[in-house]
C-alpha positions, 0 to 999 in steps of 0.5 A, spaced: 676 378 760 675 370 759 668 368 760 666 362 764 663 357 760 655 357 761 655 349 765 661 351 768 657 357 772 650 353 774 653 347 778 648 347 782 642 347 778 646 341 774 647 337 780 640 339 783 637 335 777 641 329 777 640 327 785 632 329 782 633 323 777 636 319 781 631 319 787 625 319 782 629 312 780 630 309 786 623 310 788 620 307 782 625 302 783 622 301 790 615 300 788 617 292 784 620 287 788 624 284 782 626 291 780 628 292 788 632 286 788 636 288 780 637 296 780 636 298 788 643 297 791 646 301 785 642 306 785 643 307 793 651 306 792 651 312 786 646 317 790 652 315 796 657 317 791 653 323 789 652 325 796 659 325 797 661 329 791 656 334 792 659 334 800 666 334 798 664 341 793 660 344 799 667 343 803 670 345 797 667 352 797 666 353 805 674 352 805 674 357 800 670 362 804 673 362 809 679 364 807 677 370 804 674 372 811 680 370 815 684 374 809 678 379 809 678 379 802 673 384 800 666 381 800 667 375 803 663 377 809 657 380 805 657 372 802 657 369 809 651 373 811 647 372 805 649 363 804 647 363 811 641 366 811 638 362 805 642 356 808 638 356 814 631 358 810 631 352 806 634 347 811 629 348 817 624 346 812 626 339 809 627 337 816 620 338 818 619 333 811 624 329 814 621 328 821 614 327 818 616 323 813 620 317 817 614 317 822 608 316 816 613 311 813 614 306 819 606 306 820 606 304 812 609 299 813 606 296 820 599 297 816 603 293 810 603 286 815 597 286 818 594 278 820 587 279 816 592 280 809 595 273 811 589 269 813 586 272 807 592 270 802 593 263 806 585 262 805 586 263 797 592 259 796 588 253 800 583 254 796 586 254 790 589 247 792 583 244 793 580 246 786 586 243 783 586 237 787 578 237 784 580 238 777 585 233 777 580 227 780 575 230 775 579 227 770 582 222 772 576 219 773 574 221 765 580 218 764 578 211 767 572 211 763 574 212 756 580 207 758 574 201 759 571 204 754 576 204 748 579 196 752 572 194 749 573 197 743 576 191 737 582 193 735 581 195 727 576 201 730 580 203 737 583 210 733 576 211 730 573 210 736 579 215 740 578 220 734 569 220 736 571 221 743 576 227 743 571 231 739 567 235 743 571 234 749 575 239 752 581 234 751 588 237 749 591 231 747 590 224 747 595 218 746 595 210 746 601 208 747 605 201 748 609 200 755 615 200 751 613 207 750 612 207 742 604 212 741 599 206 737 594 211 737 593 219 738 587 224 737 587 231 738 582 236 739 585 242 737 592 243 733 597 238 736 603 243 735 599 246 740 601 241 745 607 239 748 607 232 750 613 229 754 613 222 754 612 219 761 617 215 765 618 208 766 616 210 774 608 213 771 607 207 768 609 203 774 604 208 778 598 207 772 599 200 773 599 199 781 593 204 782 590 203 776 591 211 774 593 217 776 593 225 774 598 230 775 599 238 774 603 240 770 606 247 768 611 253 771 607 257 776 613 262 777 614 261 769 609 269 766 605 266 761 606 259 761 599 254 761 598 249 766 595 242 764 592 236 768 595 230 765 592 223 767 595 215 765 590 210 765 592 203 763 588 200 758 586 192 760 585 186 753 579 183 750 582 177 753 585 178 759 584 182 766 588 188 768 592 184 773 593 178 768 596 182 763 605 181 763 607 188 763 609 188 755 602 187 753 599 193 758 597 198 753 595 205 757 592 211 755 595 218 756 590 225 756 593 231 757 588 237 759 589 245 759 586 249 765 582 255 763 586 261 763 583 264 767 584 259 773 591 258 772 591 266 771 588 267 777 592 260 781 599 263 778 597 271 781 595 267 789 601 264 789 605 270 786 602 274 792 603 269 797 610 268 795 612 276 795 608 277 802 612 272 805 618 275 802 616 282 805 614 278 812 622 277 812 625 283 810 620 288 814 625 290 819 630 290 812 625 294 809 623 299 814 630 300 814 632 301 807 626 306 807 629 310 813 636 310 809 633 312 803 630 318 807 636 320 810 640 321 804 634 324 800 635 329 807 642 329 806 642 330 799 637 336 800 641 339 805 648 340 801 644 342 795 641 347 799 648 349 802 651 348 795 645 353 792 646 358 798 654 359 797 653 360 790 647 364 790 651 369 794 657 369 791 654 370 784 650 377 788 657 380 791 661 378 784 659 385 781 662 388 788 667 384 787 669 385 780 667 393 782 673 393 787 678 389 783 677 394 777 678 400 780 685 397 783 687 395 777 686 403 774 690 405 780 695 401 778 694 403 771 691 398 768 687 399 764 682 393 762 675 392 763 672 389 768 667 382 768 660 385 766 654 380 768 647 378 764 641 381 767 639 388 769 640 388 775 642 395 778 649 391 780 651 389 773 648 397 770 654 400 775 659 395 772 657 397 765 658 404 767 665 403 769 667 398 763 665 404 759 670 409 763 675 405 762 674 404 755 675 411 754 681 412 759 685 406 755 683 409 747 686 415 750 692 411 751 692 407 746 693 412 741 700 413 744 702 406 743 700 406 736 705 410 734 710 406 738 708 400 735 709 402 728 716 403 729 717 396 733 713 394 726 718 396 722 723 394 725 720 388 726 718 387 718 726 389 717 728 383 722 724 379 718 726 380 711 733 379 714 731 373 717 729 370 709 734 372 706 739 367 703 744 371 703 749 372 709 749 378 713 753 382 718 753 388 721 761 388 724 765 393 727 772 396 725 775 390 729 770 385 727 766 385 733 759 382 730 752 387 732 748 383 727 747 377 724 742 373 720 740 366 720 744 366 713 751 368 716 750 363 721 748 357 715 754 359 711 760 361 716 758 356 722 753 351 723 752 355 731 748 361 731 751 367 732 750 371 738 751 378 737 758 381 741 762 375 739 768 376 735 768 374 727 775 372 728 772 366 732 768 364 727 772 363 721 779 365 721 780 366 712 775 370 712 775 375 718 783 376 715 780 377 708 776 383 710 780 387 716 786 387 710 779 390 705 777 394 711 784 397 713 785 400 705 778 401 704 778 408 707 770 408 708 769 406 701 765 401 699 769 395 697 767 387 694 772 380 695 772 374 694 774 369 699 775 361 699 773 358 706 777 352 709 773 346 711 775 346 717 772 352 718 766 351 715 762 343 713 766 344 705 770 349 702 765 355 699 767 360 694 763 368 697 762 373 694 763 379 700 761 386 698 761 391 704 758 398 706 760 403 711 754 405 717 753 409 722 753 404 729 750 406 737 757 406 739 761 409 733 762 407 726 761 400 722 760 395 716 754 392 713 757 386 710 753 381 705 755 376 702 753 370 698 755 363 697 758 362 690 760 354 690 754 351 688 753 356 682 761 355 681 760 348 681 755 347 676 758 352 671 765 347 673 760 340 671 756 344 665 765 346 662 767 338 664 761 336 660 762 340 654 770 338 654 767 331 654 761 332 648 767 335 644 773 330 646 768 323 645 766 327 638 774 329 636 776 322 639 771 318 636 772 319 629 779 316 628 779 311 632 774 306 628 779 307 622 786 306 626 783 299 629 780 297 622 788 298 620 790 295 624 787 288 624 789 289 617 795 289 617 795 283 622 791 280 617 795 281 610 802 281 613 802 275 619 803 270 613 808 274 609 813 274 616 816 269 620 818 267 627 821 273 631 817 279 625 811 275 625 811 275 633 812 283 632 807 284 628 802 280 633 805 284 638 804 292 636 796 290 632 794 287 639 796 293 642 793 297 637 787 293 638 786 293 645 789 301 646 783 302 641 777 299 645 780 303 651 779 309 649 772 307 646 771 306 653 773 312 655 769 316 650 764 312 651 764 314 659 765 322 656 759 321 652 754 318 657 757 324 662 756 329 658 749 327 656 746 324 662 738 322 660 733 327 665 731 321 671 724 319 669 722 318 677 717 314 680 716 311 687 721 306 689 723 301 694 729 302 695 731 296 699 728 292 694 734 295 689 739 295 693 737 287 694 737 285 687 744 289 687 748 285 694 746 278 690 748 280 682 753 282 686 754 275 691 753 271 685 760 274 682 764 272 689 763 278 692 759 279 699 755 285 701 753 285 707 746 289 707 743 292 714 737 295 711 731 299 716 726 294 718 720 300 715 724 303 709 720 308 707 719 309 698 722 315 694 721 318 688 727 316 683 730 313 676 731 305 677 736 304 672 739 311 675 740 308 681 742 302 680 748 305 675 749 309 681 751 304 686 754 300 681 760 305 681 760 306 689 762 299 689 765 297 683 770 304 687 769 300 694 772 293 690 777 296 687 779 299 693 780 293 696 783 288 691 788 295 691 790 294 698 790 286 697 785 285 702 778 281 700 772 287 700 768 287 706 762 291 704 757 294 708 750 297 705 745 300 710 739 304 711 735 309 716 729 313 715 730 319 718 724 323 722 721 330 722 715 331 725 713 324 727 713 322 719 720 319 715 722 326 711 729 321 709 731 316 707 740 316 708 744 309 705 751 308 708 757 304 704 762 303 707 768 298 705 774 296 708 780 300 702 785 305 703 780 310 704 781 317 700 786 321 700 786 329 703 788 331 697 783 327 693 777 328 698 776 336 698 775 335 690 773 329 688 767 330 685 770 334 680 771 330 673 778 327 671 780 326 679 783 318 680 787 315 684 786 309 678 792 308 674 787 306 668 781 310 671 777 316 667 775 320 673 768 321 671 765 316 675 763 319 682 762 325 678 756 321 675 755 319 682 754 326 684 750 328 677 746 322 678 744 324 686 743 332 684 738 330 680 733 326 684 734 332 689 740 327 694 746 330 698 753 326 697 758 325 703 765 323 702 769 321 709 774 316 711 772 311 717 777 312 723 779 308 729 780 309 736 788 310 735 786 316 728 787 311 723 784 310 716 780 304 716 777 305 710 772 310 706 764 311 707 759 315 703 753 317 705 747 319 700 740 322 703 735 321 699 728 325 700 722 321 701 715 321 698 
């Protein structure tokens, strides 16, 4: 029996984990307000959506339950009893906790709000004002002193002097600057990449001037880390002239900068961040109390439906063994013999299920020793069926009255392209065939015999020349044939192309020899006597030795065609794009004034084939195509296409149609046409689709011949069809 996967069969203590984890996570995120504000709602929004799942599971199985009680399934009340009792156990428990629970954190939380925290935190932000406040009159009043001191300083001395009153003071930066904003004079204590200055504004300088200095803090409290200072503009009156009798181009002003200690902005940065989280808190206290109060109650929740969940399935898992105990004697009664569900654990429960598995092994080895032996006889009837299967030859198991009992896949290749069912009637299949063997069987007078038979093409795809031979056999019903027969056409047309290539080899070496000589005479006797002669006797001669001449150089020509049957090189195959060729093809072709309209695949998948071959090839297809039009007298209207057939979602073929517009081909012609000498040309040899033929055999493609028809069954032209098998 299938096991059930290990996290298929503890849910509940996977579920029981994760609503641990998620809990554990909502209370640390409880524990910081910017944590709060960022992670809280998800987490409550996926401990809801655990909830729900873990209730729709509780439902689940309580349903299930329930239907097995009321359909007293045996076990089902033993499971109630003992999920209920463990339930209740774990429930009354977290209710306590619950009760508990929810009253300590409604007084946590009043604890929380209490008057002497607030005063407290209110006096320590008022304190850190009044420290700030001090800290920034300090230095401005520092400010104006060094702003009197340098005002009296000479010119040619002012950085020196700046230089000499920066060090040893606790100054960041300090800087001289015109009102126009351009810095005359700097000095710094520290580094100056320390500092970051920021030009004052149009308004500072205005200020400076009318109060004669002011100081200002500056720096992010809310900002972690950021470095609070205490900047003082001063302006800075003339050897000559008074602050107030100064135009406002002519007042220069002094700018200090001045961090605070770290430990005063550490400690201004912690009241103020105090201050702020406990108005926060002093505002959502009725919020806060109630997410805490919904906080517990999904924890209960989610506790309880754990509980319950835990319980169903604590009590299912203990009354499994009994359940599979009864199901396996059932099973036994109704002569199953299969072992039953065996459980981890040594409990007395899964010793008696062991107990059991290995009585019915015993039971079920005493009965498989009597289906062994009939397996092997449906084992060797099987391996027959198969050989059957495999063969390429054709096989039939038919009555006196050709009634078929049997039949293989290679019966059904050769006669038809349907399966043959058996009881069918061989008459049905193939008419030529079935007469040739009911006049064998009616003198065989149980004898063994042989035939051959030449089928028609309107019974099978093309005319096929089988071998039949014939036994006598015993059948259920009475007395048979066993018939095996074998297709021969390919066989006989190959021996036909190896005989045509041999005449072709002997009448290209006979012929050839003469010929030279008889046009070398020829053309001498045009030579020698053409002056010799005059008028009607010259023309004569002209006549007959032009003859001559042209005669010769067409029989060179089918010499030559004889010649390149007969020896047709080995095809040097590598991949090829085939619309690449037949493109080149289709514009020889238009540059000559004939058009062929391609309509190409747009994925053209590659073959493995010789280019010159092929080219030769399509060549003669369409020099056929042409000449069959210009025939007719009509203009050729070619038709080139393309289509990758599929197998098993990858291209497996490539098949290229050529279609034209001619008389078609003859019946008489189309049933034989790739034999060598067969044209309906008055000048042709007849080897040029036997070349087509060769040429597709030896890249492993298939020839079709057919004539195109219209509605009313009219020839409309020729169609051949070659399938090429792709990469």
């Amino acid at each position: 029996m299938k096991k059930t996967p290990n996290w298929l069969r503890y849910p509940i203590p996977l579920i029981g984990g994760i609503v641990v984890l998620l809990l554990i996570g909502a209370a640390s995120v409880g524990s910081s307000s910017r944590l709060f504000e960022r992670y809280f709602e998800p987490l409550l929004y996926v401990n809801a959506a655990v909830a729900a799942s873990l209730l729709i599971y509780v439902l689940v199985m309580v349903a299930k339950l329930v239907k097995h009680y009321r359909a007293k399934q045996f076990g089902s009340r033993m499971t109630a009893r003992l999920a209920f009792v463990t339930a209740v156990t774990a429930i009354i428990p977290c209710a306590l906790i619950f009760v508990v629970s929810n009253q300590f954190i409604g007084r946590t939380i009043d604890s929380w709000f209490d008057v002497r925290v607030e005063h407290a935190l209110n006096t320590g932000v008022t304190l850190s004002s009044e420290i700030l406040e001090r800290e920034q009159r300090r230095f401005l009043a520092s400010a104006r002193l060094m702003g009197e001191t340098l005002a009296a300083t000479p010119e040619n001395t002012l950085q020196e002097t700046l230089d000499r009153l920066c060090q040893g003071s606790d100054l960041g930066m300090a800087l001289i600057i015109s009102s126009g904003g351009f810095t005359l004079f700097s000095a710094s204590s520290g580094s100056p990449k320390d500092e970051q200055f920021t030009a004052p504004t149009p308004h500072d300088y205005r200020t400076a001037r009318s109060q004669k200095g002011f100081a200002t803090l500056e720096g992010d409290l809310d900002e972690p880390g950021a470095v609070l200072r205490i900047r003082a503009i001063v302006p800075i009156a003339s050897h000559s002239n008074v602050l107030s009798e100064q135009s406002e181009a002519e007042v220069r002003f002094l700018v200090l900068s001045q961090p605070l200690p770290a430990g005063l902005a550490r400690t201004v940065s912690d009241l103020v961040d105090g201050y702020r989280d406990y108005q926060g808190l002093l505002i959502g206290r009725s919020a806060l109390r109630t997410i805490y109060q919904v906080t517990l109650s999904l924890t209960l929740l989610l506790a309880v439906l754990v509980a319950i969940a835990a319980a169903l399935s604590f009590a299912r898992q203990n009354t499994a063994p009994i359940r599979q105990l009864e199901l396996g004697t059932r099973k036994v009664a109704e002569g199953q013999l299969h072992p039953i569900q065996e459980f981890s654990g040594g409990s007395e429960l899964n010793a008696l299920t062991q107990s059991f598995n290995s009585m019915v092994e015993q039971v079920a080895e005493a009965r498989e020793n009597v289906e062994n032996q009939r397996a092997a006889a449906e084992r060797s009837r099987a391996h027959l069926q198969r050989i059957l299967e495999n063969l390429s030859s054709g096989v039939l198991v038919v009555t006196d009255n050709l009634v078929i009992t049997l039949a293989n896949a290679g019966a059904a290749d050769i006669l038809s392209p349907r399966v043959l069912e058996p009881r069918a009637s061989l008459w049905s299949i193939s008419q030529v065939f079935s007469e040739a063997l009911f006049e064998q069987i009616r003198v065989a007078e149980n004898r063994d015999f042989h035939l051959e038979v030449v089928t028609e093409p309107s019974e099978t795809d093309e005319t096929k020349t089988l071998f039949v031979r014939a036994s006598r056999i015993s059948l259920d019903g009475g007395l048979g044939w066993v018939v095996v027969f074998d297709d021969m056409s390919t066989m006989i047309d190959a021996q036909k192309a190896l005989a045509w290539g041999e005449v072709a080899r002997r009448l290209a070496h006979e012929i050839k020899n003469p010929l030279t000589p008889i046009r070398l005479a020829a053309e001498r006797l045009q030579l020698k006597l053409a002056d010799a002669l005059e008028g009607r006797n010259r023309d004569l001669l002209l006549r007959a030795t032009n003859t001559i001449v042209t005669q010769v150089d067409a029989l060179k020509q089918m010499v030559n065609d004889f010649r390149e049957y007969a020896k047709l090189p080995a095809a040097r195959l590598s991949p090829l794009d085939l619309s690449a060729l037949l493109t080149e093809i289709a514009e020889l072709y238009a540059s000559a004034g004939t058009h062929i309209r391609l309509e190409l695949s747009g994925a053209s998948p590659q073959i493995e084939a010789d280019r010159n071959q092929l080219r030769q090839m399509f060549h003669n297809l369409i020099g056929n195509a042409v000449d069959a039009t210009a025939g007719e007298g009509r203009t050729p209207e070619i038709t080139i296409r393309t289509h990758a057939l599929e197998a098993g979602g990858s291209a497996s073929a490539l098949r290229v149609e050529i279609e034209d517009n001619g008389s078609g081909f003859p019946e008489s012609i189309l049933a034989k046409a790739f034999e060598p000498y067969i044209t309906t040309k008055p000048t042709g040899t007849g080897l040029g689709l036997p070349m087509v033929k060769k040429i597709a055999e030896e890249h492993r493609a298939k020839v079709l011949l057919e004539n195109r028809t219209g509605a009313d069954g009219t020839v409309q032209g020729a169609r051949v069809t070659i399938v090429f098998p792709c990469l």
